[in-house]
C-alpha positions, 0 to 999 in steps of 0.5 A: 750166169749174170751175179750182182755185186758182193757184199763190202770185203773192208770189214776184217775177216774173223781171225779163223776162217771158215774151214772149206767142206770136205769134198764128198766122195763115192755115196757121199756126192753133192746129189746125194748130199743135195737128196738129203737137204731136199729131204729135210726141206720137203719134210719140213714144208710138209708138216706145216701144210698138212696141218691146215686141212687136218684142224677141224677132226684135231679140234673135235678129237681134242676138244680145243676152243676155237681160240685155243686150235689157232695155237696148233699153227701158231707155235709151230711158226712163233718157235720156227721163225724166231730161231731160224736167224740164230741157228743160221748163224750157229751152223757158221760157228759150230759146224752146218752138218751138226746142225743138220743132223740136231734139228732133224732129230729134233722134228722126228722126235717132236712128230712122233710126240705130236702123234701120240698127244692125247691133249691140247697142250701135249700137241702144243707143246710137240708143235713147238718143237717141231718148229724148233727142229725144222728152224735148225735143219732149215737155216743151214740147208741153203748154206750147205747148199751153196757151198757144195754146188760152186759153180753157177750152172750147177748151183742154178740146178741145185736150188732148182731141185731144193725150191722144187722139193719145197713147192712140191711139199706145201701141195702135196701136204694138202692133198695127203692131209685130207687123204690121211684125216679121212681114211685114217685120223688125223694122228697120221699126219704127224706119224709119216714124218717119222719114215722120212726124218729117219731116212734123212738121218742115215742118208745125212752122215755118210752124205754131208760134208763135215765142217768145223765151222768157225767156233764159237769164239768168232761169235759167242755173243750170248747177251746178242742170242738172246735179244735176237731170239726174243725180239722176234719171238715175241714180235711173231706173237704179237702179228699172230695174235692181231687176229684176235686183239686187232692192230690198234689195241693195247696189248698189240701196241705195248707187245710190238712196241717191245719186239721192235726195242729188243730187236733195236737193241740187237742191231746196236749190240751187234754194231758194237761188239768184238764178235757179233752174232749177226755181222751187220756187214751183210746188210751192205749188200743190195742184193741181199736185203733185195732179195729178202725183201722181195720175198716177204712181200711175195711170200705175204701176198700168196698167202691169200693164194695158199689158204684163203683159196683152199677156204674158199673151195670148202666154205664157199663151194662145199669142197671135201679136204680131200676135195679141195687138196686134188683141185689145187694139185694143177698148181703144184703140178705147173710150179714143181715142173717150171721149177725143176725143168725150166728154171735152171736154164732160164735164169741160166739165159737170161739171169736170175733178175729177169726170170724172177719178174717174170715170175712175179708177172704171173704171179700179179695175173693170178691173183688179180684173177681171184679177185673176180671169182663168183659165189658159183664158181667153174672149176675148169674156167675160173679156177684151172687158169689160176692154178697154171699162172701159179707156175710163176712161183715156180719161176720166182722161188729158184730165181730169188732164192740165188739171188738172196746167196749170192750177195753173202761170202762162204764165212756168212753163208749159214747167217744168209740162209737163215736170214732168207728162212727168216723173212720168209716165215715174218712174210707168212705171218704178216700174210696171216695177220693182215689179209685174213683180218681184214677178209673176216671183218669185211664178212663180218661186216656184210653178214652184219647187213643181212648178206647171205654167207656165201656171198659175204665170204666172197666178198672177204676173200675179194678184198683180200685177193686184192691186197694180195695182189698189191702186195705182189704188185709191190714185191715187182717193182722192188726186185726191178728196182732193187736187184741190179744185174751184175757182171757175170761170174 
């Protein structure tokens, strides 16, 4: 399988390497090992899907302001973004399965929390733990991943199965939100994370390798933790918020100002410092910052595939949740099977870099298409072909996702991981904040004229299907021009 260029060696290895993982045995082989961070992920994915579909019944049981429901997904995101990095970087320095196990306990807990709110700022309150949890067991995932599966055709497989896990619980969390809320209540949603994270805890400490890990003296850079974790909290908090202030007021000028300083100072710590938290030897690899951000730009611009598709399907042409949950299973369908049947010999073939254009290919298709849906849409003509070019995720996902490890050394392999979790969760904000803005003001501003509803939600959802479309469009000729394919391993 063709590799792209490590990163640079000359920075000096910290004085005590990371201990190799033990090699699983019996029950503890790397598939049932990889079961378990498939588990994880799939719960994880899955909680922040099922939510959306879920909102109008929380609102009403709860009696949140229009204002206020936004924080159900908005905590979840601020706590799961801002500590990816660091918990990446800490499952290096104190051990990839502690940090497993700790943040998996954490979400279950944190769901059942969720489950039992009887108020506005109880749920609020779980969701941020939850995000807390899912950040913690998400960054070591890959990293543990990558170091169990060393050998390209197997790995290839691995991240075929884990991306496979992922893109199969974003659709399956639609589909079950609506099921549950409607024949149920929406407290379900949260209570069936409850079977799967205990599952993932028995299965995950006979399963996962131990390691040592660094130790903390190889990066205890606490003044570093906090600037890292607080530069991206609050700059999170300010993309989430846009929708509500807009780009140019005060408050999101002084707030962004402020996060890219916390972050500016990290950066210069880091440089500095005996023991950086985040080596910026990473960085010197192309492949690695390629990858990240490619995926961004993807992850922003399917954004407008994700949500404003599943709003379209109930604003637009009166859609169920249910309803518009089972219209979208064709996508999970094509992008579950592509991922975990085509990818790995694909990008075995051809290489990671050739696969993922194709990918992003598609992917530009699908969304071009939305941009010509009619206020009177066709399921089966106008809807269904989108559905299948969403297959192109499946191919772009696996294909990015080893590109984005495979520039990064075993030492820094919890640090990459984290880094790839980060930029995608910025890249779902981003999505957020800028194509649902800019889809309600044109709607706004077309019902200001005197438009029928309908007609003006289709016009917002056209301009943002568009941006998203340049996005992707963006997100290609990055990865074309960016990640290079190397000599092979």
């Amino acid at each position: 399988m063709p590799a792209t260029s490590a990163p640079s060696t000359s920075t000096p290895a910290p004085a005590s390497p990371t201990p190799a993982p033990a090699a699983p045995r019996g029950l503890r082989s790397r598939w049932t090992a990889l079961g378990v961070l498939s588990t994880g992920v799939l719960m994880t994915v899955l909680d922040g899907s099922i939510v959306t579909v879920a909102m109008p019944a929380i609102q009403k049981d709860l009696g949140f302001t229009p204002a206020g429901l936004s924080w159900v997904v908005n905590a979840y995101l601020i706590a799961f973004g801002s500590l990816l990095l660091l918990a990446g970087r800490l499952g290096d320095l104190i051990g990839r399965k502690r940090m497993f196990l700790a943040g998996t306990g954490i979400f279950t807990g944190a769901s059942l929390l969720a489950g039992f709110a009887g108020s506005p700022e109880v749920l609020i309150a779980a969701r941020f733990l939850q995000g807390l949890g899912s950040a913690v067991a998400a960054a070591v995932s890959l990293g543990i991943l990558i170091t169990l599966f060393t050998e390209p055709r197997e790995r290839a497989k691995a991240i075929a199965v884990f991306s496979f896990t992922g893109a199969a619980g974003a659709s399956l969390g639609q589909v079950l939100g609506g099921v549950l809320t409607d024949a149920l209540d929406w407290h379900w949603i949260f209570f069936i994370n409850l079977p799967i994270g205990l599952a993932a805890l028995a299965l995950a400490l006979p399963a996962l390798p131990s390691d040592r890990g660094l130790g903390l003296r190889a990066g205890a850079d606490v003044i570093g933790a906090l600037l890292v974790t607080a530069g991206l909290m609050l700059g999170i908090f300010t993309v989430v918020e846009v929708e509500r202030y807009g780009w140019l007021s005060a408050r999101t000028l002084v707030l962004g100002t402020l996060s890219i300083a916390l972050l500016a100072g990290f950066t210069a710590r880091q440089a500095r410092t005996r023991t950086p938290l985040v080596p910026l030897r990473i960085f010197r690899s192309r492949t690695v910052v390629g990858a990240n951000l490619v995926q961004m730009l993807m992850v922003a611009a399917l954004f407008s595939f994700q949500v404003l598709v599943a709003l379209y399907l109930q604003n637009v042409l009166g859609y169920g949740a249910a309803e518009t949950g089972l219209a979208m299973l064709p996508a999970a369908v094509v992008i579950g099977g592509v991922s975990l049947f085509a990818s790995a010999p694909l990008n075995a073939r051809f290489g990671e870099r050739a696969v993922l254009l194709a990918g992003l290919g598609l992917l530009v298709a699908a969304l071009g298409l939305l941009t010509r849906l009619p206020v009177h849409a066709d399921y089966v003509t106008d809807l269904l072909p989108v559905m299948l070019l969403a297959a192109g995720f499946g191919l772009a996902l696996p294909a990015l996702t080893a590109l984005g490890m495979s520039g990064a050394d075993e030492r820094d392999a919890g640090l990459a991981s984290g880094l790839f979790n980060t930029t995608q969760q910025i890249g779902m904000a981003l999505g957020v904040a800028v194509l649902s803005t800019l889809a309600a003001a044109r709607t706004d501003s077309l019902l200001g004229t005197g438009a029928d509803r309908a007609g003006a939600l289709t016009s917002g959802y056209h301009l943002a299907f568009g941006i998203g479309a340049g996005l992707m469009l963006t997100a290609l000729v990055a990865a074309a021009t960016l990640l290079r394919t190397g000599p092979r391993r």
